[in-house]
C-alpha positions as CSV (number, residue, x, y, z in Angstrom):
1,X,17.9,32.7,-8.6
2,X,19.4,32.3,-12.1
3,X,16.9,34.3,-13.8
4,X,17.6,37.2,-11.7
5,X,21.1,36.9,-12.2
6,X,21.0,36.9,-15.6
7,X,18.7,39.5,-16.3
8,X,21.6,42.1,-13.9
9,X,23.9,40.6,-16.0
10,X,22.8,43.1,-19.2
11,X,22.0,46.3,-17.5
12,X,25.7,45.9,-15.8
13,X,27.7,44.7,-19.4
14,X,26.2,47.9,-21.0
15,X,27.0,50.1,-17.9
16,X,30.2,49.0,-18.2
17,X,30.0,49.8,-21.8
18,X,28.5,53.0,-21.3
19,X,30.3,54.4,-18.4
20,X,33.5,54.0,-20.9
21,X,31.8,55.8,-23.3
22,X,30.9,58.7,-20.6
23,X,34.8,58.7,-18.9
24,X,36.2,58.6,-22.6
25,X,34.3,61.9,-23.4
26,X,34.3,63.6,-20.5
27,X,37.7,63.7,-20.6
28,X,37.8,66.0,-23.2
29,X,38.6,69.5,-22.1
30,X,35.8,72.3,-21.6
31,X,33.5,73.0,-24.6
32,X,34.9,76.0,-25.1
33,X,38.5,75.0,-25.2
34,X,37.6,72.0,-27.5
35,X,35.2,74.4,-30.1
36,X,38.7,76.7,-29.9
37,X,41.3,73.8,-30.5
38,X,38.8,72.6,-33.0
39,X,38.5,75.6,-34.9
40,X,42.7,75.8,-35.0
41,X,43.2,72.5,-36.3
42,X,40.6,73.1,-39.0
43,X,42.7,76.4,-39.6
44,X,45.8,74.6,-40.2
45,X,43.6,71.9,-42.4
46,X,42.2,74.7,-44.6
47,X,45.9,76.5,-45.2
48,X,47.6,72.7,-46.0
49,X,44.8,72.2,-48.3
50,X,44.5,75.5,-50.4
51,X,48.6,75.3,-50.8
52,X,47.9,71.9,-52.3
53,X,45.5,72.9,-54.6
54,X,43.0,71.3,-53.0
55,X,39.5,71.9,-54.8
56,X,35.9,70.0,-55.3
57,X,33.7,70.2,-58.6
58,X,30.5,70.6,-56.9
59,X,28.1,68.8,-59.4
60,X,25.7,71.2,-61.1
61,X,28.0,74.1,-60.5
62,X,30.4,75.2,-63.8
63,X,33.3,76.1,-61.5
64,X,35.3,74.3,-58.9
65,X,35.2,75.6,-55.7
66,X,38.6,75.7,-54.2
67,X,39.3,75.1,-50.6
68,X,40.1,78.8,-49.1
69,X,43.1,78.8,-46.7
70,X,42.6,80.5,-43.2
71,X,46.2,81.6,-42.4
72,X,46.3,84.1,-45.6
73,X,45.3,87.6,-45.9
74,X,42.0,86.9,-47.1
75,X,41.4,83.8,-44.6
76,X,42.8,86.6,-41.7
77,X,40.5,89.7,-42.6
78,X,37.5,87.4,-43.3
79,X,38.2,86.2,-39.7
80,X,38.3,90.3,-37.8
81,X,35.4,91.6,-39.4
82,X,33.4,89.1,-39.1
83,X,33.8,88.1,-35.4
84,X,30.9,89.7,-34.2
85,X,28.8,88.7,-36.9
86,X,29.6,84.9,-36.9
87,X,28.8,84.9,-33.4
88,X,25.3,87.5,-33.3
89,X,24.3,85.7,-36.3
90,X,24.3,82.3,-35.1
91,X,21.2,80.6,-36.3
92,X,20.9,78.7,-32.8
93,X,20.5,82.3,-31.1
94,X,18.3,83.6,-33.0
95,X,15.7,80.9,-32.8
96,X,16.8,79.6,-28.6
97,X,16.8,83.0,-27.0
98,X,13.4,84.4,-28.2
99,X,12.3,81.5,-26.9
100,X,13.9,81.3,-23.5
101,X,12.9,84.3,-22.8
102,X,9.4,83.7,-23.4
103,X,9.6,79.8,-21.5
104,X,11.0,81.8,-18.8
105,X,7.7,83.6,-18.1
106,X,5.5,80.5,-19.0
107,X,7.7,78.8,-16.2
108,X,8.4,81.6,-13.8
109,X,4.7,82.0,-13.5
110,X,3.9,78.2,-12.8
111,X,1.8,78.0,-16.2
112,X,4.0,75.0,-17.0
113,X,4.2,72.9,-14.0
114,X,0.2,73.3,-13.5
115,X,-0.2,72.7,-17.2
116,X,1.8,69.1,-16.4
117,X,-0.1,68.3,-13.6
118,X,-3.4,68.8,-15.0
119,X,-2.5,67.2,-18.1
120,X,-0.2,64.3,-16.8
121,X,-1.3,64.1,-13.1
122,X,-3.9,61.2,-14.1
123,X,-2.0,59.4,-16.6
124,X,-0.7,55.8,-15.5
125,X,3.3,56.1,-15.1
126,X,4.2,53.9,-17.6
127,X,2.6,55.2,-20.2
128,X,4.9,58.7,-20.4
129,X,8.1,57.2,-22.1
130,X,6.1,56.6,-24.8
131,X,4.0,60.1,-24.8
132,X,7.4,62.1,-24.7
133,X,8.2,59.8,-27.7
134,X,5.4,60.2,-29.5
135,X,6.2,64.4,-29.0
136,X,9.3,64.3,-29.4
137,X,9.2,62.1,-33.2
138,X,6.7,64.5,-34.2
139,X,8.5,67.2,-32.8
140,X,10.1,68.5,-36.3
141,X,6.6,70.9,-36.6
142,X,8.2,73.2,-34.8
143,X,12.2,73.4,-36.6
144,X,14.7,73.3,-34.6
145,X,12.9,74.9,-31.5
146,X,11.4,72.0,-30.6
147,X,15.2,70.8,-29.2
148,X,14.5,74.2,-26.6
149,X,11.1,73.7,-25.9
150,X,10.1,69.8,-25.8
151,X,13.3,68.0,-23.2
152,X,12.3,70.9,-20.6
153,X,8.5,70.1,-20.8
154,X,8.9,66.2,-20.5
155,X,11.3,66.4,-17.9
156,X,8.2,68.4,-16.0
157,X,6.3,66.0,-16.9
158,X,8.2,62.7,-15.2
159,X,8.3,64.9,-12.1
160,X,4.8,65.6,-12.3
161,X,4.5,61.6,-12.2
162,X,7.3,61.0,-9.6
163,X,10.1,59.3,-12.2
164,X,13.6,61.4,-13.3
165,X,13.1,64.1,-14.7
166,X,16.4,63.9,-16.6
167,X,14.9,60.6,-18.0
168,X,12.6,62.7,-19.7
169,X,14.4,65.2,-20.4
170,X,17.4,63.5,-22.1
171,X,14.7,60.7,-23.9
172,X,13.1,64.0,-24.9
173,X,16.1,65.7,-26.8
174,X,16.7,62.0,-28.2
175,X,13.6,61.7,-30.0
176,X,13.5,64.7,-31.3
177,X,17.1,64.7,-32.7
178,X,17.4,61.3,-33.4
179,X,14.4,61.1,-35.6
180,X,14.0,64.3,-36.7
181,X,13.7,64.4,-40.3
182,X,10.5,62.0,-39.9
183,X,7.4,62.6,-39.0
184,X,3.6,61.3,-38.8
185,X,2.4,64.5,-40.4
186,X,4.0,66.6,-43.1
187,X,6.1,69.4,-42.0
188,X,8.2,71.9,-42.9
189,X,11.2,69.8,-43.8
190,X,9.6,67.7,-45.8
191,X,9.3,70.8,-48.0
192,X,13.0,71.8,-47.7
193,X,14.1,68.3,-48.5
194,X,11.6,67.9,-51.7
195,X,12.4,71.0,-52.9
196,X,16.1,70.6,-53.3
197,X,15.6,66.9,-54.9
198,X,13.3,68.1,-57.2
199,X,15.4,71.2,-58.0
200,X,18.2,68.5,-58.8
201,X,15.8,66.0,-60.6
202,X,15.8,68.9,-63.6
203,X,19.2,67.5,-64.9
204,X,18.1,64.1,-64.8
205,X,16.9,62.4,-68.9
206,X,13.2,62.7,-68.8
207,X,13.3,59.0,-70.5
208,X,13.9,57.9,-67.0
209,X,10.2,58.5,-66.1
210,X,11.2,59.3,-62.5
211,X,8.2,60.3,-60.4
212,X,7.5,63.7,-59.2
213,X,8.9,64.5,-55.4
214,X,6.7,66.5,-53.4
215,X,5.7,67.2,-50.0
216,X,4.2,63.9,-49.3
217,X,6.4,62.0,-51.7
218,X,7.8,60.0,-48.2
219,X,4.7,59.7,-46.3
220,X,4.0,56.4,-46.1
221,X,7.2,55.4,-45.2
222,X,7.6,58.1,-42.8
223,X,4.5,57.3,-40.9
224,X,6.0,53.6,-40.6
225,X,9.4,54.9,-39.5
226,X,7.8,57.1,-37.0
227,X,5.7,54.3,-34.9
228,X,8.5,52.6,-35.1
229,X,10.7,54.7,-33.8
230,X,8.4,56.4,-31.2
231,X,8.2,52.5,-29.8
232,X,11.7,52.3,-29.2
233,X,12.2,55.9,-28.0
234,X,9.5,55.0,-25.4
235,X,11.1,51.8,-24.5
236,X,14.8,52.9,-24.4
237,X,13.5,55.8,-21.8
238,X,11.8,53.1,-19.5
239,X,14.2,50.5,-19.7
240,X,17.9,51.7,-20.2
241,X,17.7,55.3,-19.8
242,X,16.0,55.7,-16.3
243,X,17.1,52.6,-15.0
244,X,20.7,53.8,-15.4
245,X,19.9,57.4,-14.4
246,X,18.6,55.1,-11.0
247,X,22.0,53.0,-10.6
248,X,23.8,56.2,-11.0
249,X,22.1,57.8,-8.0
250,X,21.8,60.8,-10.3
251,X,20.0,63.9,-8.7
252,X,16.5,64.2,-9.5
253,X,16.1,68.1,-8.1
254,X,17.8,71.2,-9.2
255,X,21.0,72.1,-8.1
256,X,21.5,74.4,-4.9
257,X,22.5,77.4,-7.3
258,X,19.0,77.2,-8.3
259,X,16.9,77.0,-5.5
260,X,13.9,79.3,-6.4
261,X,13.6,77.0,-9.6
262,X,14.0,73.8,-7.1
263,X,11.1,74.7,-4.9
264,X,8.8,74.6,-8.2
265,X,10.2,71.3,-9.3
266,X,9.5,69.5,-6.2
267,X,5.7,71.5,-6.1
268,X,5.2,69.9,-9.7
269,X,6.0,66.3,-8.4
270,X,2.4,67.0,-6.5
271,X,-0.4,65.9,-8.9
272,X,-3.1,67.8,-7.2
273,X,-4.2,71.4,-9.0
274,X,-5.8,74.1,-6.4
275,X,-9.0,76.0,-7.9
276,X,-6.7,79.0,-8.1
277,X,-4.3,77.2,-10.8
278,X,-7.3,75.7,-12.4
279,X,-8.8,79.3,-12.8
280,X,-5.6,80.4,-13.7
281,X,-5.2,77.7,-16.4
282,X,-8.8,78.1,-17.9
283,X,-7.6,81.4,-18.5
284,X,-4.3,81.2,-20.2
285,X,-6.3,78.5,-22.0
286,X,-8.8,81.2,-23.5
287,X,-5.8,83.5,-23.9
288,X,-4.0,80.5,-26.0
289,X,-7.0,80.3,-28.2
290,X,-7.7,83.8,-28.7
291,X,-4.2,84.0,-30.0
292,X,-4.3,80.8,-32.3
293,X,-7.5,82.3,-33.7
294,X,-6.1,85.8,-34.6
295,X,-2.8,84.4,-36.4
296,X,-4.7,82.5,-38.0
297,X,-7.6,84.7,-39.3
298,X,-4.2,86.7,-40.2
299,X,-2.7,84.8,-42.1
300,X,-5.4,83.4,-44.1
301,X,-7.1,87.0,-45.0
302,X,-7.2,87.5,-48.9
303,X,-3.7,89.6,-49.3
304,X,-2.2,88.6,-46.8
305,X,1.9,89.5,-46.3
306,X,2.1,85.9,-44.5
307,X,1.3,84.3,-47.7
308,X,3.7,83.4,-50.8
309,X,3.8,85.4,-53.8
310,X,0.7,84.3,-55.5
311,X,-1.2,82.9,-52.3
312,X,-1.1,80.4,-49.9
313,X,1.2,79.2,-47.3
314,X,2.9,75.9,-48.6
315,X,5.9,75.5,-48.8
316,X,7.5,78.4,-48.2
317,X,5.8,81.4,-46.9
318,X,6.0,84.3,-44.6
319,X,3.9,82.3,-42.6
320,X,6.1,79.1,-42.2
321,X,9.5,81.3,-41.3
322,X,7.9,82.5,-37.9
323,X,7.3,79.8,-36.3
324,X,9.6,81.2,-33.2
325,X,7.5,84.3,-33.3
326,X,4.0,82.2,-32.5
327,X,5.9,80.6,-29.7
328,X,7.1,83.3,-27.9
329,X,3.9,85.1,-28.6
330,X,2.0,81.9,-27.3
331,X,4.5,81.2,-24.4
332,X,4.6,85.0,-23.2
333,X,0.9,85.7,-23.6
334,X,-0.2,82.5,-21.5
335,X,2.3,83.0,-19.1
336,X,1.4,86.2,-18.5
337,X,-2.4,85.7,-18.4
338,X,-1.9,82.5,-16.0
339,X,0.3,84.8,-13.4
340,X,-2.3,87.7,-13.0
341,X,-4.9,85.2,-11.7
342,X,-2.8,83.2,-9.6
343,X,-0.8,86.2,-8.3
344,X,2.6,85.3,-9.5
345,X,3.0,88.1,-12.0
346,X,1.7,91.8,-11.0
347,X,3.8,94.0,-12.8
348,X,5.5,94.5,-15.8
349,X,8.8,94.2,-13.6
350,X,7.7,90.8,-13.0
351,X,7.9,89.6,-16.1
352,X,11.1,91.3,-16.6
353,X,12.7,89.1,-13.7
354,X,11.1,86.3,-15.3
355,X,12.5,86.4,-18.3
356,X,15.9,87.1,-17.1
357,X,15.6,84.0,-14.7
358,X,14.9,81.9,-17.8
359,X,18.1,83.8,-20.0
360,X,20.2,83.2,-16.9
361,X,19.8,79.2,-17.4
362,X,21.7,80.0,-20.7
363,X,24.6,81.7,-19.8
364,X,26.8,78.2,-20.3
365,X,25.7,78.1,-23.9
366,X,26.3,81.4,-24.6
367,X,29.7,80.7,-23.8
368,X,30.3,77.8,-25.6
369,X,28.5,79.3,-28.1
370,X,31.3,82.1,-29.3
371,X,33.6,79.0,-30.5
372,X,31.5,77.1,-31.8
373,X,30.2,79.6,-34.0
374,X,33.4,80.7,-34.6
375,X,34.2,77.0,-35.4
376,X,31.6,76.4,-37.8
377,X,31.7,79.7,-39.5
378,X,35.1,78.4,-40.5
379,X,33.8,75.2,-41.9
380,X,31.4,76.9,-44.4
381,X,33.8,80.0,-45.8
382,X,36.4,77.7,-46.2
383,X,34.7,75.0,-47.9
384,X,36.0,72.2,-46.3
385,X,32.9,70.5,-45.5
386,X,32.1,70.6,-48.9
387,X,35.4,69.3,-49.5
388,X,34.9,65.8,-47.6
389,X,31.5,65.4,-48.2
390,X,31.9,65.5,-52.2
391,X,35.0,63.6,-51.7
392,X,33.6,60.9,-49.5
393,X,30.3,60.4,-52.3
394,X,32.9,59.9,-54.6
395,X,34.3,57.4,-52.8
396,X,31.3,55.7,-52.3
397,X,30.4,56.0,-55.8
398,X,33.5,53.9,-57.0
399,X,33.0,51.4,-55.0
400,X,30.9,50.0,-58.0
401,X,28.7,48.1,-55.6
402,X,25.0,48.7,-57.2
403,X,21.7,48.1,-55.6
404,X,21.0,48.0,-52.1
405,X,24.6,47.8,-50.8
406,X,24.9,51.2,-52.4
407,X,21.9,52.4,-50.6
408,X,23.2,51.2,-47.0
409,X,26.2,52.6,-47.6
410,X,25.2,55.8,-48.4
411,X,22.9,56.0,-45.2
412,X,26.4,55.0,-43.7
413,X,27.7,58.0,-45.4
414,X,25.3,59.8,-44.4
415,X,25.5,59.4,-40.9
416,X,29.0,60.1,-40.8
417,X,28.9,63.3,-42.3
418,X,26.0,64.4,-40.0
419,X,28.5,64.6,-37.3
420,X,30.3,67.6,-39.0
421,X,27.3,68.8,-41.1
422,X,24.4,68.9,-38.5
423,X,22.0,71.2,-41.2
424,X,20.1,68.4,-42.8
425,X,18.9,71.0,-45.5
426,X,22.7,71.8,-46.0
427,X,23.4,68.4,-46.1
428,X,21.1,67.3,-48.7
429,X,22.3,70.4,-50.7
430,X,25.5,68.5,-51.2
431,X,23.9,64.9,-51.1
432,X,21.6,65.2,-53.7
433,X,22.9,66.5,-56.6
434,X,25.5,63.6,-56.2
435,X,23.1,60.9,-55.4
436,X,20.0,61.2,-57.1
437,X,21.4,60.9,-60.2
438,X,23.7,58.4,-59.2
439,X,21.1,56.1,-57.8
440,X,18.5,57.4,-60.7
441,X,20.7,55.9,-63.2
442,X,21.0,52.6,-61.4
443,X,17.3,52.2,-61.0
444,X,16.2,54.0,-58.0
445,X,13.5,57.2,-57.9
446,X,14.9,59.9,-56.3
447,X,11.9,60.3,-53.3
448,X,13.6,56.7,-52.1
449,X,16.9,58.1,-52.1
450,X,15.6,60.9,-50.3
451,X,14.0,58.7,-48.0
452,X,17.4,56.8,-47.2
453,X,19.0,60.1,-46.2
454,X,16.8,60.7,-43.8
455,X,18.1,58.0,-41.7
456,X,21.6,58.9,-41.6
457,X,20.4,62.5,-41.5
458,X,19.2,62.1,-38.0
459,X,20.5,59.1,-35.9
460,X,23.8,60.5,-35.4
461,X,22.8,63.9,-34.7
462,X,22.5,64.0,-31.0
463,X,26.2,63.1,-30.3
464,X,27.8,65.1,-32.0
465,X,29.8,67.5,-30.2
466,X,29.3,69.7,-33.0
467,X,24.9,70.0,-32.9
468,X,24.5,73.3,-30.4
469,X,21.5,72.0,-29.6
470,X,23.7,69.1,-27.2
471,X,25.4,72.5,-25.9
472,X,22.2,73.4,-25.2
473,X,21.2,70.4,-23.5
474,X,24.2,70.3,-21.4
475,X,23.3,73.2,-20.1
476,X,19.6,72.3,-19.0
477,X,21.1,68.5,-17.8
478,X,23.8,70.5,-15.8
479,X,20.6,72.5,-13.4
480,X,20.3,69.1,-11.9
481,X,23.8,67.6,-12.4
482,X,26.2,69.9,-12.5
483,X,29.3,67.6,-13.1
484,X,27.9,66.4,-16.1
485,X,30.0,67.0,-19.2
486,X,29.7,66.1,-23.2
487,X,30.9,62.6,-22.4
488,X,28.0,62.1,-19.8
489,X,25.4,63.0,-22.6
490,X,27.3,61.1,-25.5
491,X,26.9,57.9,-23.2
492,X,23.2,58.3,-22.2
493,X,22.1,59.4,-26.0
494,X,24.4,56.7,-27.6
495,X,21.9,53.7,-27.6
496,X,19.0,56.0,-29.0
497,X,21.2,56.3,-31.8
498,X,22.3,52.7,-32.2
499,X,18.6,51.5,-32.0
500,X,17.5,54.4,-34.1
501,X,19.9,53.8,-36.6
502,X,19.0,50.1,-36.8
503,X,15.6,49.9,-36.7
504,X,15.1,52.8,-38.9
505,X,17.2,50.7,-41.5
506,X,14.8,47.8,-40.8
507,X,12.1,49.8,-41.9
508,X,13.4,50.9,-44.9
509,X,14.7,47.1,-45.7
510,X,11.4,46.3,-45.6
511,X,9.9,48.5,-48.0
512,X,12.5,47.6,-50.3
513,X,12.0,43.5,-49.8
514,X,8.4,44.1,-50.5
515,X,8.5,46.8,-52.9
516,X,6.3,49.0,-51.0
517,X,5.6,52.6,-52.2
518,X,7.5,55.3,-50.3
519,X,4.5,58.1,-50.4
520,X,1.1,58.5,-52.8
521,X,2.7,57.8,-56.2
522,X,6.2,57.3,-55.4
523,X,7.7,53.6,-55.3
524,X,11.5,52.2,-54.7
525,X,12.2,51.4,-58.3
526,X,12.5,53.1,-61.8
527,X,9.6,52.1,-64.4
């Protein structure tokens, strides 16, 4: 009987743990109410500041860049005509709804769910954790959409195979967030961040010998970082995250408000695909390949406007920045296809009310969303973020420590500043120009430095009230639970980051104690 008892004995302590964690946050008020309180106590912060004086010499520019006050005429009419704008411009709208739109005629149709089954329906149980890992590590291909399109998808899947689907669904959003600037195969942010650190590596004495940066300049220690991590993604799912979502007694079917959605969860939970569906899917199938075939042939035509200037479509390209166009395109056209054969879609007016089913899941974050635009719009016109997180490299940098507790603390650094700066590209801006040079002097190449910041670049991303993407997940979480808040989230996704954080370290530790090269040509150490 000991055994037994001691094996409860964890899952309670870290319930206890956790449920602290969950009553702690979701005791903070609404979303909206906190974005708004938020956004006036930054106000306050930015007038205090600017009547101080307060300014940051941004290394690499010839001017410093003062902090601007909100509460001053300029601060006020920045604020009224740009309203609209801050909100309508919000770079998490522009990619999510597209998108929605186009899931919600994929979905409406029952392309998805039969797509699960017939994919998943054979696949043992146990195995899934670790295939919605394995996704959801690699899910950085897509940019940012993949936080829309991948914890909806896995969460069908674990239906499909009879577990939670909020097990997927959650375990989904964590791998993709908490790990996402790695990745088994190069993709486009490898290009953003090697293009800014070797933008900053001009300044640096060519007597240094550092190495080129490029593309791959991380590979090798990305393709490490990313088994790792996708084998304690997979187990975290199985064994903490379910498990709890079990003790809980947490809903595993859609809310009552959403009972023409709940009838197609509970069908997906069926593993068995009527010839119907399969002609249906053989279809969209075709349709899906068709479409593949033509972007393709289009964007790889001599001449063609997808390409650079000069040819190609590496790094950045035409081609690469519509990436939420080939989604919806792919999503609407297989939907579409799928319903005409099985008879869920026969009219254009069809699709309409499909689409506007899959918007109307959305309507939350919309919400939210007008603060926390507002909010974060704030942050960047005023400067402040480039404020602390100049400030807080200094700091960092004075501490005089050298070598590898230099390096830990500025993944440390890093991770803490991720909770107010959730663009890792705008992040690294700001990091590397500080950083690289820093660490460059002391020894280090720049593609390990940049490898560092990928771990504090990610890990704490997925609880911060601050990422949209959470906003967005609350949303999605809230079909099935609807008294969940940011707190009940913050405590289900904190041990992904914990774990993430740590063994993601581990990883880089080791490459360091054996002085393994971080990508083709690119080591740890200077010379």
């Amino acid at each position: 009987m000991m055994p037994s008892t001691t094996t409860a004995a964890g899952p309670r302590r870290l319930d206890r743990v956790l449920d602290l964690v969950e009553r702690a946050g979701n005791r903070l008020p609404h979303p909206l109410v906190l974005f708004a309180g938020l956004f006036l106590v930054t106000a306050l912060l930015t007038t205090l500041l600017a009547a101080s004086g307060a300014e940051v010499q941004v290394p690499g520019e010839e001017e410093p860049q003062p902090v601007r006050s909100f509460f001053s005429g300029e601060g006020l009419t920045w604020f009224t005509t740009t309203l609209g704008e801050n909100y309508i411009g919000f770079p998490p709208l522009v990619n999510v709804l597209p998108i929605v739109l186009a899931v919600g005629i994929a979905e409406g149709s029952g392309l998805l769910s039969a797509a699960i089954r017939r994919l998943f329906g054979s696949a043992p149980r146990w195995l899934l954790p670790y295939v919605v890992a394995l996704v959801g590590v690699n899910g950085n291909l897509m940019s940012d959409t993949s936080f829309v399109v991948i914890p909806p998808l896995a969460a069908l899947v674990f239906a499909a195979a009879g577990r939670h689907p909020l097990a997927g669904m959650i375990g989904g959003f964590a791998a993709v967030g908490a790990s996402f600037s790695t990745a088994m195969i190069p993709s486009p942010i490898d290009a953003n961040f090697s293009g800014i650190t070797a933008s900053v590596m001009e300044s640096l004495p060519a007597s240094l010998g550092a190495a080129p940066v490029t593309v791959v300049s991380n590979y090798w220690i990305n393709l490490a970082s990313s088994l790792v991590l996708v084998v304690a993604c997979g187990f975290l799912i199985d064994r903490v995250l379910e498990p709890r979502l079990e003790r809980a007694g947490v809903p595993r079917t859609l809310a009552p408000e959403d009972d023409g959605a709940a009838a197609g969860s509970e069908a997906s939970a069926d593993g068995s695909i009527s010839p119907l569906e399969r002609r249906g899917l053989r279809w969209a199938a075709a349709s899906l390949v068709a479409v593949v075939v033509l972007i393709a042939a289009l964007a790889t035509v001599p001449g063609s406007p997808w390409q650079k200037e000069g040819g190609g479509l590496l790094p950045d390209s035409p081609f690469m920045g519509s990436i939420v166009f080939y989604l919806v395109v792919a999503f609407s056209v297989t939907g579409i296809v799928y319903g005409a054969i099985a008879g869920t879609v026969r009219s254009g007016a069809d699709v309409a009310a499909l689409m506007g089913q899959g918007l109307r899941s959305m309507t939350g974050f919309l919400v939210v969303a007008f603060a926390l635009a507002q909010f974060l719009a704030l942050f960047s016109w005023s400067g402040i973020g480039t404020y602390l997180a100049v400030h807080g490299a200094a700091l960092l940098e004075h501490a005089d420590l050298g070598g590898l507790p230099v390096v830990l603390g500025f993944v440390v650094l890093c991770a803490l500043t991720n909770l107010l700066i959730t663009s890792g590209t705008s992040m690294w801006g700001l990091m590397a120009v500080v950083f690289v040079p820093m660490l460059a002097l002391s020894g280090l190449e720049p593609a390990f430095v940049q490898a560092a910041f990928r771990i504090g670049d990610s890990s704490t991303q997925i609880i911060t009230p601050l990422s949209p993407y959470l906003i967005v997940l609350l949303g999605m979480v809230r079909r099935y639970e609807p008294g969940a808040g940011l707190g009940t989230l913050v405590a289900r996704l904190l041990p992904f980051t914990l774990v993430f954080l740590t063994a993601w370290t581990a990883v880089l530790l080791v490459f360091w104690g054996l002085d393994l090269p971080v990508g083709p040509g690119n080591g740890i150490r200077l010379g």
